[in-house]
FIMI-970217 format. One line per 3 residues: their letters; for each residue x, y, z of N, C-alpha, C, O. Coordinates in steps of 0.02 Angstrom, whole numbers. Each point is the difference from the previous one (the first is absolute). Example, Ala and Ser with C-alpha at 12.3 -4.5 7.8 and 13.67 -1.06 7.14 Angstrom:
! FIMI-970217
AS = 660,-284,390,-45,59,0,45,60,0,52,-1,33; -70,54,-69,42,59,3,-39,55,37,25,55,8
! end
This chain:
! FIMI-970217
XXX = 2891,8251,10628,43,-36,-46,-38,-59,-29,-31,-40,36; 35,35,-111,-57,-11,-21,73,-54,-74,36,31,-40; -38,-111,49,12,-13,-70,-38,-50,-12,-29,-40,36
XXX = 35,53,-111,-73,-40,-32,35,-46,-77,0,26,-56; 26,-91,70,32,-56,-68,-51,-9,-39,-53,-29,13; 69,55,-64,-48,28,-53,2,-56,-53,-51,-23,-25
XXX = 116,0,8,4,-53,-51,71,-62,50,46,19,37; -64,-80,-55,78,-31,6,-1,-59,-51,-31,-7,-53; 80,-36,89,10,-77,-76,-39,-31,17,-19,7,58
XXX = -5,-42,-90,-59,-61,-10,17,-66,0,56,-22,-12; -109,-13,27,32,-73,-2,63,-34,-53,-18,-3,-59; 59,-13,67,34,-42,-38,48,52,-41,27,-12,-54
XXX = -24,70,90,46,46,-15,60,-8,-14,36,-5,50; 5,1,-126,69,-18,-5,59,40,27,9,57,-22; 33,-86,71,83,44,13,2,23,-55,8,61,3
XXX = -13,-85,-70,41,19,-60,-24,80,-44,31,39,-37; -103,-41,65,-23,85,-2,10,11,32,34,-28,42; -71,116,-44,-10,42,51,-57,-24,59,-49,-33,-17
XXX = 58,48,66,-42,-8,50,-4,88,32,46,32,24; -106,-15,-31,-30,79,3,-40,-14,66,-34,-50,10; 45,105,36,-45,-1,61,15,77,-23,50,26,-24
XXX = -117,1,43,-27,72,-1,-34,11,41,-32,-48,20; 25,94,5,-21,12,83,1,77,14,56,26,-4; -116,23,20,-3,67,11,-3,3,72,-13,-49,35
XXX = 27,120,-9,-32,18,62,-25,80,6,-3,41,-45; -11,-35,100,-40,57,5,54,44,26,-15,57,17; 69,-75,-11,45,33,19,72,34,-61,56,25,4
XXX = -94,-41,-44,48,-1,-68,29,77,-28,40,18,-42; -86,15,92,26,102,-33,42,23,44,17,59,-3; 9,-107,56,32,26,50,65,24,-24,19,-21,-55
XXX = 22,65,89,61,17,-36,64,-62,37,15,-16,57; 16,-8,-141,49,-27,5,-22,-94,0,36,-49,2; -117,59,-7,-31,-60,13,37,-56,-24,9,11,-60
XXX = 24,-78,80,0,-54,-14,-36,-50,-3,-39,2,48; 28,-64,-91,-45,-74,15,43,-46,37,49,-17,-34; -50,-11,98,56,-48,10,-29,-64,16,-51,-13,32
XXX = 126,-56,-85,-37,-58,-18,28,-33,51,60,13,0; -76,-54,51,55,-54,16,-28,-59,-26,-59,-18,-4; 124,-14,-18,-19,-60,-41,5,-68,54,-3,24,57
XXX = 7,-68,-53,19,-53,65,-9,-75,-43,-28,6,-54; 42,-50,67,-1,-79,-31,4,-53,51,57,4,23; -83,-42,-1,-5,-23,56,7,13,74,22,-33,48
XXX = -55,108,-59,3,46,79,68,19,-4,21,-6,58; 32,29,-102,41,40,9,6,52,-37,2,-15,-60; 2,66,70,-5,77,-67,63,-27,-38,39,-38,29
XXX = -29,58,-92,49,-10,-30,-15,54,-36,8,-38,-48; -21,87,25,24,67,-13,-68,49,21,-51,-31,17; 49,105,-17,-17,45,24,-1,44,-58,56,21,-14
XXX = -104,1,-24,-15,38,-47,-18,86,11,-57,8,22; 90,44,-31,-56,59,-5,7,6,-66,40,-25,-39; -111,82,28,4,7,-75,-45,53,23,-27,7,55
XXX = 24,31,-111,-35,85,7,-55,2,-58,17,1,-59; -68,1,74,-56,3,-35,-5,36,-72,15,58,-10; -46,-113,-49,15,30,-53,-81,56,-20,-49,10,37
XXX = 61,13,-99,-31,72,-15,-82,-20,30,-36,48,9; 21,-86,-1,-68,-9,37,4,-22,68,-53,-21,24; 111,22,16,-42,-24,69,23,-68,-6,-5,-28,54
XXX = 25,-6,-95,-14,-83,36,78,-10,-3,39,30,-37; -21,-92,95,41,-14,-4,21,-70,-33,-42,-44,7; 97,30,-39,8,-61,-72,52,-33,19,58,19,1
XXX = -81,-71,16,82,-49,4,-28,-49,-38,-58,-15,-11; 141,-19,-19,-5,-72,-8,43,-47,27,61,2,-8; -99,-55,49,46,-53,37,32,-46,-34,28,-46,29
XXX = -28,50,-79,41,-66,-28,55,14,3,28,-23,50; -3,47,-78,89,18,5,30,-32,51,48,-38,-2; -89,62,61,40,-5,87,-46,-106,-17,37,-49,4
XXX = -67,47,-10,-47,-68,58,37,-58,-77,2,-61,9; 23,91,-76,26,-67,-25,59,-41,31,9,-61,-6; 30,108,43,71,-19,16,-9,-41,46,53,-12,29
XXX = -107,-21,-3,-21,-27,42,-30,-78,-17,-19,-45,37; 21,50,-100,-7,-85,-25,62,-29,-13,45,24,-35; -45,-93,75,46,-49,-12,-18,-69,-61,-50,3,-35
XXX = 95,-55,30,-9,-58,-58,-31,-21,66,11,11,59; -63,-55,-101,-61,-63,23,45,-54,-9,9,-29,54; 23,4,-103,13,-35,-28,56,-46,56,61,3,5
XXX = -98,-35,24,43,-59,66,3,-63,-3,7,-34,51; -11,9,-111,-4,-87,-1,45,-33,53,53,11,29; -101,-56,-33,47,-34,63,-58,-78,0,-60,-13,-5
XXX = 136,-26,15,-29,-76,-9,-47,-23,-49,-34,43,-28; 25,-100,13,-41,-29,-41,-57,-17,-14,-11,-43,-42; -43,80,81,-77,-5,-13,-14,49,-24,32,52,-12
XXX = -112,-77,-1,-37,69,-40,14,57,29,29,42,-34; -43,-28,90,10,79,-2,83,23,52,15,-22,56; 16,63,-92,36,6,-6,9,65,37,57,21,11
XXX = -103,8,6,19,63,31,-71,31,19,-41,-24,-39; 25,46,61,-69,49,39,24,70,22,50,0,36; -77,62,-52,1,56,15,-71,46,-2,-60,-8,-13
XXX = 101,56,32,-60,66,-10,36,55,-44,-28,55,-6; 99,-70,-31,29,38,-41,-19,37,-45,23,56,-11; -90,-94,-38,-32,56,-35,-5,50,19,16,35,-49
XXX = -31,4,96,-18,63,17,15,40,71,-6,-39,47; 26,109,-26,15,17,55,-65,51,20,-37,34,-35; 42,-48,120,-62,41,15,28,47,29,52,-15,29
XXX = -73,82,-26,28,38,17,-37,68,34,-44,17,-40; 45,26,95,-24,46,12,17,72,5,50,26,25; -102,2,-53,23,85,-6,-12,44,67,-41,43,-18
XXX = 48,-37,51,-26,64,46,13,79,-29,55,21,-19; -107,12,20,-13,71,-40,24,41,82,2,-21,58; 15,89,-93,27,56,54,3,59,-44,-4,7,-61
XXX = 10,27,100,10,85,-36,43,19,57,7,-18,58; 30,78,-113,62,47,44,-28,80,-27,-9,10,-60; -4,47,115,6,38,-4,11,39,75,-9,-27,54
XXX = 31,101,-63,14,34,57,49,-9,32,-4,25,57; 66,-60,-70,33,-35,28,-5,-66,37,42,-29,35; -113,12,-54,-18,-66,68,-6,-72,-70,0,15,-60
XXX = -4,-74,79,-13,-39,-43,-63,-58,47,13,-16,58; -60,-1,-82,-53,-26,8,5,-69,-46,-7,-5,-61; 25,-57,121,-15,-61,-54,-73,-14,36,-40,29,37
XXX = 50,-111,-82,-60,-42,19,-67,23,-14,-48,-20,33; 45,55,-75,-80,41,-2,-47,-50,-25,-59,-4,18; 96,-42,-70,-47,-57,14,42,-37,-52,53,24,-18
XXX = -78,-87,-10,53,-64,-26,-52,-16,-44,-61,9,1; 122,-48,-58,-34,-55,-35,51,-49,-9,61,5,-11; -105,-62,18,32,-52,-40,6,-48,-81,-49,-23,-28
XXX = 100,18,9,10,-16,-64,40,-77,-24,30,-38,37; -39,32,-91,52,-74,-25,18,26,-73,-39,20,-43; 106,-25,40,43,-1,-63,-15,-63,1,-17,-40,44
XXX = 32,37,-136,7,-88,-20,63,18,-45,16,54,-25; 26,-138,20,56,-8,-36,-9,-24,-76,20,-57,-15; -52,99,-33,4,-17,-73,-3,37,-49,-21,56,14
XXX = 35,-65,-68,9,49,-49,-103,22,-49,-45,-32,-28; 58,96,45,-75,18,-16,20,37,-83,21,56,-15; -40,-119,-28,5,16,-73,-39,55,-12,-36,29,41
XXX = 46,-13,-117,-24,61,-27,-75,-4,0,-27,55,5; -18,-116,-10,-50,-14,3,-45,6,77,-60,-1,15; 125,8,21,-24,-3,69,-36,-62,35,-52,6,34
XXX = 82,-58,-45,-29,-73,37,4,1,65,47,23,32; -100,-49,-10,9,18,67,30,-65,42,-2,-43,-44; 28,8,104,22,-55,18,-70,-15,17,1,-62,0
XXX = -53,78,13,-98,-33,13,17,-30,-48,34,-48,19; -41,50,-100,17,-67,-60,25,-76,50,-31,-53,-7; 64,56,35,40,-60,39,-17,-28,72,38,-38,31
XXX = -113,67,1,12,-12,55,-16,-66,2,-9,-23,-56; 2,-15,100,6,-76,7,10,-39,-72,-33,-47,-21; 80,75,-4,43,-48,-70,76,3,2,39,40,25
XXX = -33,-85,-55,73,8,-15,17,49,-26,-29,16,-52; 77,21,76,27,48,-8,51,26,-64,49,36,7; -68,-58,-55,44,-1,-63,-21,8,-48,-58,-19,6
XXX = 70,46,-90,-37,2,-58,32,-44,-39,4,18,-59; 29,-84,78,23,-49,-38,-55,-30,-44,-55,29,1; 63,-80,-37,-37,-36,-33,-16,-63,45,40,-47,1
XXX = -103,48,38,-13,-59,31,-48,-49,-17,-46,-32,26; 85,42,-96,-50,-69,-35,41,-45,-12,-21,-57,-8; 99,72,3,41,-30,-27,76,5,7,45,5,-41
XXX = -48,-10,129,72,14,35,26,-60,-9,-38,-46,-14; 110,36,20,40,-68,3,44,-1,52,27,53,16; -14,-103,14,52,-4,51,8,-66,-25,-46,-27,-31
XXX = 112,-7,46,38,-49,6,22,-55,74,24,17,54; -36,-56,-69,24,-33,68,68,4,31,53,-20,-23; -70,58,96,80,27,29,30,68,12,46,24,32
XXX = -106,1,-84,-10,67,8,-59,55,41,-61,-10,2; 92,58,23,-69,22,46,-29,40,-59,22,15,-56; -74,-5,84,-55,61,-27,-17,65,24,-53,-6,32
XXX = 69,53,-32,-23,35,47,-49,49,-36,12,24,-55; -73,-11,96,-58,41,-26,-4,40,87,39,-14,46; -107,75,-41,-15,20,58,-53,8,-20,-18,18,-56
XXX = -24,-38,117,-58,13,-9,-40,70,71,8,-3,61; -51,58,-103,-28,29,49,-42,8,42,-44,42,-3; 54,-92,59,-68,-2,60,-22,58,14,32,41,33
XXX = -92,-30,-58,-25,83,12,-31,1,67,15,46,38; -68,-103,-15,-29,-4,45,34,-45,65,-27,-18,52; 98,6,-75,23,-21,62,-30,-65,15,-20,-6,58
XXX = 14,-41,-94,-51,-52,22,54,-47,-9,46,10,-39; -54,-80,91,35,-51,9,-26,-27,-79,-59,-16,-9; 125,13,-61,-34,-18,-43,28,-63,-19,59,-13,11
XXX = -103,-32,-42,31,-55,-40,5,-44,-66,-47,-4,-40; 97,-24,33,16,-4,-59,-39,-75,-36,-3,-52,32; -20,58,-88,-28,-79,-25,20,-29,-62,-19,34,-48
XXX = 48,-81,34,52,-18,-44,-45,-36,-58,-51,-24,25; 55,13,-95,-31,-24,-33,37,-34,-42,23,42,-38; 1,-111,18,42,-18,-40,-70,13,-70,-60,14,0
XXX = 104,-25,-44,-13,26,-73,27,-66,-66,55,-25,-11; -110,17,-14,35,-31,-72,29,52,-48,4,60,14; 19,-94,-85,46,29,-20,-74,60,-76,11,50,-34
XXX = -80,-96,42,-38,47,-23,-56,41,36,-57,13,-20; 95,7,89,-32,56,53,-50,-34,43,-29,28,46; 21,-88,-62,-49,-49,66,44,-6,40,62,-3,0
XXX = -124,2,50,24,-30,70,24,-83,4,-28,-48,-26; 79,48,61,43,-62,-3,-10,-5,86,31,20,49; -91,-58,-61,-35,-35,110,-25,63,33,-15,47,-36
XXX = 11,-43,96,-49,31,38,71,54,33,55,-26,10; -69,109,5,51,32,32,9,-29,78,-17,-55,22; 50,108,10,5,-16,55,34,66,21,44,30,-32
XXX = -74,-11,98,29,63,25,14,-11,65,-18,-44,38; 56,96,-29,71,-1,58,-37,33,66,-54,28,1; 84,-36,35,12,47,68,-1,87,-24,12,28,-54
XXX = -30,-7,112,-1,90,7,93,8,-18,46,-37,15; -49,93,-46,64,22,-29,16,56,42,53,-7,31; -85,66,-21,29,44,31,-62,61,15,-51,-23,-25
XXX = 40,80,51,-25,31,3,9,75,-18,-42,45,3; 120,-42,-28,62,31,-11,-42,55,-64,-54,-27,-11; 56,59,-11,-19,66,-37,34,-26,-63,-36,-24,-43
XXX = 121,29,32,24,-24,-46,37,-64,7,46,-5,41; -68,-47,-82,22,-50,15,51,-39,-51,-31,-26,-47; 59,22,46,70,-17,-42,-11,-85,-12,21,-30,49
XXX = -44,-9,-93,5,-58,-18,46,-20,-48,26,40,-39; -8,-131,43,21,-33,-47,-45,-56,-8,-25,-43,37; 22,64,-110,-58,-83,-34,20,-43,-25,-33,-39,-35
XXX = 118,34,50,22,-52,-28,-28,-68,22,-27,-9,55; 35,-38,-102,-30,-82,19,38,-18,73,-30,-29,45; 91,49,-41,2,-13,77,-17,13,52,-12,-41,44
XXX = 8,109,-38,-21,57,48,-72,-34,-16,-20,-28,51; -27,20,-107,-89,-9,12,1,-80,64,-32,-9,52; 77,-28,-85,-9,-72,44,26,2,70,-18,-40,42
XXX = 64,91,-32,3,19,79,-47,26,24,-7,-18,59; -30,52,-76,-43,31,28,-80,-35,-13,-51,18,29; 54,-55,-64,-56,-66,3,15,-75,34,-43,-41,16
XXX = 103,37,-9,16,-54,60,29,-44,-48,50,-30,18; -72,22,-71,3,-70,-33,1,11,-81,-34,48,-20; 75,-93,-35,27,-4,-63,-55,10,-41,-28,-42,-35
XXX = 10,121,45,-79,12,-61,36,-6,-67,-6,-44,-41; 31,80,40,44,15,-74,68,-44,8,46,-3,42; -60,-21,-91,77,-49,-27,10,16,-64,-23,41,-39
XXX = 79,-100,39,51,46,-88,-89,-12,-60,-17,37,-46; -3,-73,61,-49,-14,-53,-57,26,-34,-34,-9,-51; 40,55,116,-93,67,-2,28,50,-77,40,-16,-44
XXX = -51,31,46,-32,41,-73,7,69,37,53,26,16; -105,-5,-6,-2,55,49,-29,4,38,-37,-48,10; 34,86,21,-46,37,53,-17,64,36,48,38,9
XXX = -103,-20,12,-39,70,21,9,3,55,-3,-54,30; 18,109,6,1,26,82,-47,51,-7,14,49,-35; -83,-55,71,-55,36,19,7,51,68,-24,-22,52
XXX = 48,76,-51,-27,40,79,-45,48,-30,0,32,-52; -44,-37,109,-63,33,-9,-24,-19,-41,-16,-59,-7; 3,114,-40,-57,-10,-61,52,12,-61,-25,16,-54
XXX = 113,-25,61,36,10,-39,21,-80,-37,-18,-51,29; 53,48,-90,25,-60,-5,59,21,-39,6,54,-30; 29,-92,32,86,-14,-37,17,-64,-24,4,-45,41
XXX = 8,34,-109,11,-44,-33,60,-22,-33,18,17,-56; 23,-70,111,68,-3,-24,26,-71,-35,-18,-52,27; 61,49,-92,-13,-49,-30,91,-36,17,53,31,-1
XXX = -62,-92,13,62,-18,17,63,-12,-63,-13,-19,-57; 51,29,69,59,19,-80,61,-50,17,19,-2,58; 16,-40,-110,25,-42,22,82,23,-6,-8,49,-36
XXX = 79,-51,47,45,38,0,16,13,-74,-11,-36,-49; 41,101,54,30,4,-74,73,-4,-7,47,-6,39; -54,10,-96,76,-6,-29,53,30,37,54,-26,15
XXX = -78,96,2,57,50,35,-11,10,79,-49,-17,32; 85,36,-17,-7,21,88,-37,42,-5,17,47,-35; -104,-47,79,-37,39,17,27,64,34,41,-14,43
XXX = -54,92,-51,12,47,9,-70,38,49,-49,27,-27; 61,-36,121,-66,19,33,18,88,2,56,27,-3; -106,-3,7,-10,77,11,-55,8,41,-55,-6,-28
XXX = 57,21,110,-38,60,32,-19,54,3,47,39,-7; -81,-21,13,-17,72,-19,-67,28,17,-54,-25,-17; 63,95,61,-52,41,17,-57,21,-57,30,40,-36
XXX = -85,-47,15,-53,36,-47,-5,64,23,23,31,48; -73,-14,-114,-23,53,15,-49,39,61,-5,58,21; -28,-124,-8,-31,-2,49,18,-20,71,-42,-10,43
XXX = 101,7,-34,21,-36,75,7,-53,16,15,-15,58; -24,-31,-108,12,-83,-4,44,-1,-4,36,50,4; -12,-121,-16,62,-36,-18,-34,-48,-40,-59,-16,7
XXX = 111,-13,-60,-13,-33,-55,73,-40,-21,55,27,4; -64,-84,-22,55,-39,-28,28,4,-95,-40,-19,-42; 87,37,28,-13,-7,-80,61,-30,1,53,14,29
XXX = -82,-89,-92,32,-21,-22,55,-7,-62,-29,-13,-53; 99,18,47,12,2,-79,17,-70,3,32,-12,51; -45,-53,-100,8,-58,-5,54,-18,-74,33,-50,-10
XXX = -39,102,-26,64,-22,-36,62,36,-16,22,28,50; 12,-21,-100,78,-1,16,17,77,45,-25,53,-20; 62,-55,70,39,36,17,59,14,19,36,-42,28
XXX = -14,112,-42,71,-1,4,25,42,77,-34,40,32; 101,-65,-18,22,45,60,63,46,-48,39,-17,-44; -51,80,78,73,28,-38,11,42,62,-41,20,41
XXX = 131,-8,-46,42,2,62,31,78,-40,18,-3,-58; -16,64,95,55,64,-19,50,-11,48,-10,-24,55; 64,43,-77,69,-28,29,22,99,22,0,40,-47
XXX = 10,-25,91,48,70,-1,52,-24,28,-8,-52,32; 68,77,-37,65,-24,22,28,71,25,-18,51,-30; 55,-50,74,37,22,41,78,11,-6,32,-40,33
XXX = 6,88,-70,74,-42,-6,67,45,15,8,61,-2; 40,-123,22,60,64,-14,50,-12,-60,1,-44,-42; 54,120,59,61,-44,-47,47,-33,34,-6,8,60
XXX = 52,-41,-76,58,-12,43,62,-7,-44,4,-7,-61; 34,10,98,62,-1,-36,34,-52,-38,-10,-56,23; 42,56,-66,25,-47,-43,58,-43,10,13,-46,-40
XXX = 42,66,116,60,-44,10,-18,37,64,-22,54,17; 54,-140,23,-10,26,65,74,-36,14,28,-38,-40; -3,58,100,83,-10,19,-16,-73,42,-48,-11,37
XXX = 87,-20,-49,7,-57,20,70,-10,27,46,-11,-40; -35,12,97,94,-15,10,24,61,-13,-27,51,21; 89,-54,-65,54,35,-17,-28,31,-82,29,42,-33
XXX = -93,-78,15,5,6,-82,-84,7,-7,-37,-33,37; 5,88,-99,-66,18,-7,-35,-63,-61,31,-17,-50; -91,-7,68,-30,-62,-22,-60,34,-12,-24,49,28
XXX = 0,-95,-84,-70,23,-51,-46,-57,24,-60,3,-12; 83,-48,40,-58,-33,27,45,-55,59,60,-12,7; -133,-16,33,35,-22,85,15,-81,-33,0,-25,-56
XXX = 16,-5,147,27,-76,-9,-35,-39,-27,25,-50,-26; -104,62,22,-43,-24,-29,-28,2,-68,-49,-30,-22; 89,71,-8,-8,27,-66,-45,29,-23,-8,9,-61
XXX = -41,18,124,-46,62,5,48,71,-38,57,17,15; -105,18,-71,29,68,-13,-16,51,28,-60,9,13; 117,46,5,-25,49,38,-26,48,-59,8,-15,-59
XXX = -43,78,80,-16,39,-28,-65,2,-38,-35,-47,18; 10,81,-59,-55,11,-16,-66,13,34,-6,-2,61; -41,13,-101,-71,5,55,-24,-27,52,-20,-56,-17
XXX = 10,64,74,9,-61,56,-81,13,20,-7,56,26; -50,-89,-31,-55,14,41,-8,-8,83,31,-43,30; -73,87,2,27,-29,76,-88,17,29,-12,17,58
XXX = -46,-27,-119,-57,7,26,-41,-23,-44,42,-30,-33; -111,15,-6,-43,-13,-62,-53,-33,66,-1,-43,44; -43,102,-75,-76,-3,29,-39,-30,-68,9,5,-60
XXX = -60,-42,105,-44,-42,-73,-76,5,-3,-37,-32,37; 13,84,-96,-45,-4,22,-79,-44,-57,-4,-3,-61; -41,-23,109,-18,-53,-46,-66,9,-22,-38,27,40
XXX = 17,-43,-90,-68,13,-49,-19,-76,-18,32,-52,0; -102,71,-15,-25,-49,-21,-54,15,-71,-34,51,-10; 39,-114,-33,-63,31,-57,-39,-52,7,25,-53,16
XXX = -69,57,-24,-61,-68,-1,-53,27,-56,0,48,-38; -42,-98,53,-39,-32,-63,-45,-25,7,6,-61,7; -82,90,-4,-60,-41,32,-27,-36,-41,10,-1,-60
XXX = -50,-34,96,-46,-44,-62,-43,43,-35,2,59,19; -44,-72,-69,-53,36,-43,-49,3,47,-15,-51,32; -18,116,-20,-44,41,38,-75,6,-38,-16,12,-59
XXX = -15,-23,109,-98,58,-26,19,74,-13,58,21,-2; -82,-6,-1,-28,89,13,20,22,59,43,39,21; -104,-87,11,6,37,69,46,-11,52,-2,27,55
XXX = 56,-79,-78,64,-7,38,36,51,-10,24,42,38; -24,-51,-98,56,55,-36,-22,79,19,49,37,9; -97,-13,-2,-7,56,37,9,-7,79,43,35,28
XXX = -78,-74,3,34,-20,72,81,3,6,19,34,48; 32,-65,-88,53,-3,-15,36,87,0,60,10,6; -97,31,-12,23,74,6,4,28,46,39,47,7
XXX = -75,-66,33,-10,19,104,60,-34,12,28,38,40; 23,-101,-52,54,-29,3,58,57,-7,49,5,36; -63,26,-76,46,45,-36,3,67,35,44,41,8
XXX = -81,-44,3,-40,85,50,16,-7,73,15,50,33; -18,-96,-15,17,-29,75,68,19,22,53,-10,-30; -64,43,97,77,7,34,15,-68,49,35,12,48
XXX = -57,-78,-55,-1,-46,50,-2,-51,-44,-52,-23,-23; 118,-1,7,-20,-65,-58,76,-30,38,48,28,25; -67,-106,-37,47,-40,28,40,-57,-26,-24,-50,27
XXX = 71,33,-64,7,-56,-11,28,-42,32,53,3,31; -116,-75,-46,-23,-57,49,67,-40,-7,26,-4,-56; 4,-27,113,40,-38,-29,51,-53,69,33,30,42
XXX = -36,-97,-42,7,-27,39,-29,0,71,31,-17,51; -100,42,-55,-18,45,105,15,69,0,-29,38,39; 64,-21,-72,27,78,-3,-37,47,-47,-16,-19,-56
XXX = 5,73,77,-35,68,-30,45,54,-5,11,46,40; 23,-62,-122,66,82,-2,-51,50,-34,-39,-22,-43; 38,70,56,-24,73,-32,38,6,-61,58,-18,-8
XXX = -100,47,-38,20,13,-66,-10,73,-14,-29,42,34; 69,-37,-105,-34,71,-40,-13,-19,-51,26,-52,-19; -68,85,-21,-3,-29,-73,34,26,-53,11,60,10
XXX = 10,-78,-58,34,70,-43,-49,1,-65,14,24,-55; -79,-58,74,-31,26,-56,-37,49,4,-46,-11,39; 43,72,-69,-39,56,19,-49,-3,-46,-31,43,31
XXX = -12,-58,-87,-41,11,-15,-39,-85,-41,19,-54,-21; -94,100,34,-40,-42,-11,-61,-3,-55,-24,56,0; -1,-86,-34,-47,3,-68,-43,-40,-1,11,-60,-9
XXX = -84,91,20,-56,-45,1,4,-49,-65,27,24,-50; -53,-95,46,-26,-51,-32,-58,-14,-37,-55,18,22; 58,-34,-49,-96,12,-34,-1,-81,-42,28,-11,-53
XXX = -64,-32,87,4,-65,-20,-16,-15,-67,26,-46,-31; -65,81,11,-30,-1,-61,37,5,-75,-20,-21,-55; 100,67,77,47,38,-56,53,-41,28,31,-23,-47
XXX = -6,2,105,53,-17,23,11,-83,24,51,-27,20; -104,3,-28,-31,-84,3,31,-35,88,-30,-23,48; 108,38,-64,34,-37,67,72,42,34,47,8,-39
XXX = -44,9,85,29,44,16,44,-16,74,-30,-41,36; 77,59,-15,36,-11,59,41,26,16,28,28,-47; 1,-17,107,49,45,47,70,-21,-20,15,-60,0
XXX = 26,105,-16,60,-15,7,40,81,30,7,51,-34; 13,-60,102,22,25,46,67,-20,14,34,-51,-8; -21,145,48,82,-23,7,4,27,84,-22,56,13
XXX = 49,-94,36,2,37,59,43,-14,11,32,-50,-16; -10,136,83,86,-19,40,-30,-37,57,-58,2,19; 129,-51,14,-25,-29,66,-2,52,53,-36,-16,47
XXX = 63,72,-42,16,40,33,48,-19,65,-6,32,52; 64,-96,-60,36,-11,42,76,14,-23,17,-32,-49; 13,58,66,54,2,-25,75,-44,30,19,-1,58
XXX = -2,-16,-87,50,-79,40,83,22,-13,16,56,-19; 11,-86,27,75,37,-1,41,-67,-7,-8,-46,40; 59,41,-102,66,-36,2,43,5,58,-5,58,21
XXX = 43,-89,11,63,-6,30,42,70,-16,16,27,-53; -6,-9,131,-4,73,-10,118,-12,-3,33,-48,20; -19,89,-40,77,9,13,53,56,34,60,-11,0
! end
């Protein structure tokens, strides 16, 4: 008994394809021959594959199907420093053990491999998540992010090498000089995916002391050999509108809409009829002691359900295409008092920008909260 893994996934292999393991044996003409997979994820099988050899002898699976259902949200903020969360969520490791069934007998363990799904979307171009390893994890515009004071930030960055990494802060004038000497922090984490906030508060917690005040201009957060350039924005007119949200790549990312937005409320109602005289005493009355009327439509339920439209500021290019992974995303959140409600969007489609024909351009989006609330029931 003879099997021989002829092809499998490769580094940085996306859940979101196929994942192909091909694998022959010498036992493949036998009558009734089966390939058998056991699959396992942290030393437990979680499914058991046969499959019957196609017109050449080899046997063809693909694990993704079974090993995606197996990614959870990264996304754990918690408290007010830079990093906000540490995982190994990007990706699941997982092992195959090969077997064959024939003669009635079944033969595992003939020999194993091991593998890693990753959690991201593998465009038509086929990007691979290597583009990102020790960088921030995002295709935002990081020449020219904004956050506001009071507000978090949230970016992720991908520790590829697992290294205790750290962060070095650079205040900024308002024509891209350096404004004094940086200063860098303590080890952050060693964590694979690391979930940060660069807000001015979260940077000065995690530097000990008031680097950034209302007055800085901006400033750069350096990990590794990456940098991010966030420019401080002073409030606007309208109530800021935060959005979380999964990328394409397995990050998380903050988007801001900073001007007007609207909330709109759908009303369904619930109703009965009722009758028009009700007996009172000895004698029938059209309305009570209170001079309440009886009869007509009576509601005795109205569910509410609530939307929102917003309105971003004017975008680059490359926001505004970043801005489409927003859209594409099954993990988007809106930010709001400490709280993270899940959304849907109801905008379904999207249209590249071309700076050149279109000069200035921006989001205007409509999402459900996806909570549904209820009037005073009767």
């Amino acid at each position: 008994m003879a099997i021989t893994i002829t092809s499998s996934p490769g580094a940085y292999s996306s859940a979101s394809d196929s994942m192909w393991i091909v694998c022959s044996s010498t036992n493949s003409t036998q009558s009734s021959f089966k390939y058998v997979f056991d699959l396992s994820v942290g030393g437990i099988t979680i499914a058991t594959i046969k499959i019957f050899p196609d017109s050449g002898g080899y046997g063809v699976f693909d694990t993704a199907p079974i090993i995606r259902n197996y990614f959870s949200s990264t996304f754990i903020p918690n408290g007010s420093g830079l990093l906000q969360g540490a995982s190994d969520g990007l990706h699941i490791d997982y092992t195959v053990n090969f077997g064959e069934e024939y003669g009635g007998t079944t033969y595992t363990n003939l020999t194993s491999g091991n593998y890693s799904a990753w959690q991201y979307i593998l465009n038509p171009y086929r990007t691979s998540l290597s583009t990102f390893a020790n960088k921030f994890l995002t295709t935002r515009d990081k020449t020219q992010a904004k956050v506001m004071s009071g507000e978090k930030f949230f970016i992720s960055y991908f520790n590829a090498d697992a290294a205790n990494v750290t962060a070095t802060i650079q205040k900024l004038n308002e024509d891209g000089t350096n404004n004094g000497s940086s200063s860098t922090g303590s080890g952050i984490s060693t964590g694979q995916s690391l979930l940060l906030d660069l807000s001015p508060t979260a940077i000065n917690g995690y530097l000990g002391s008031s680097f950034i005040t209302d007055s800085t201009f901006a400033y750069s957060v350096t990990i590794g050999s990456d940098t991010i350039k966030l420019m401080q924005t002073c409030a606007p007119r309208f109530t800021p509108v935060y959005l979380a949200f999964q990328n394409a790549f397995g990050g998380y990312d903050t988007f801001a809409s900073r001007l007007l937005s609207r909330n709109m409320k759908k009303f369904n109602h619930k109703n009965y009829d009722s009758v028009d005289y009700v007996r009172s005493g000895g004698s029938m009355s059209y309305k009570d002691s209170y001079n309440r009327y009886y009869g007509g439509m009576t509601n005795f339920a109205t569910s509410i359900d609530q939307s929102y439209k917003i309105v971003s500021d004017y975008l680059s290019v490359t926001d505004y295409n970043w801005g489409a992974e927003m859209l594409a995303s099954n993990e988007v959140y809106y930010c709001i008092n400490g709280d993270y409600y899940p959304i849907t969007f109801q905008t379904q489609n999207w249209e590249e920008k071309n700076y050149n024909s279109d000069k200035m351009f921006n989001f205007e989006l409509t999402f459900d909260l996806g909570k549904t609330t209820y009037a005073q029931f009767r």
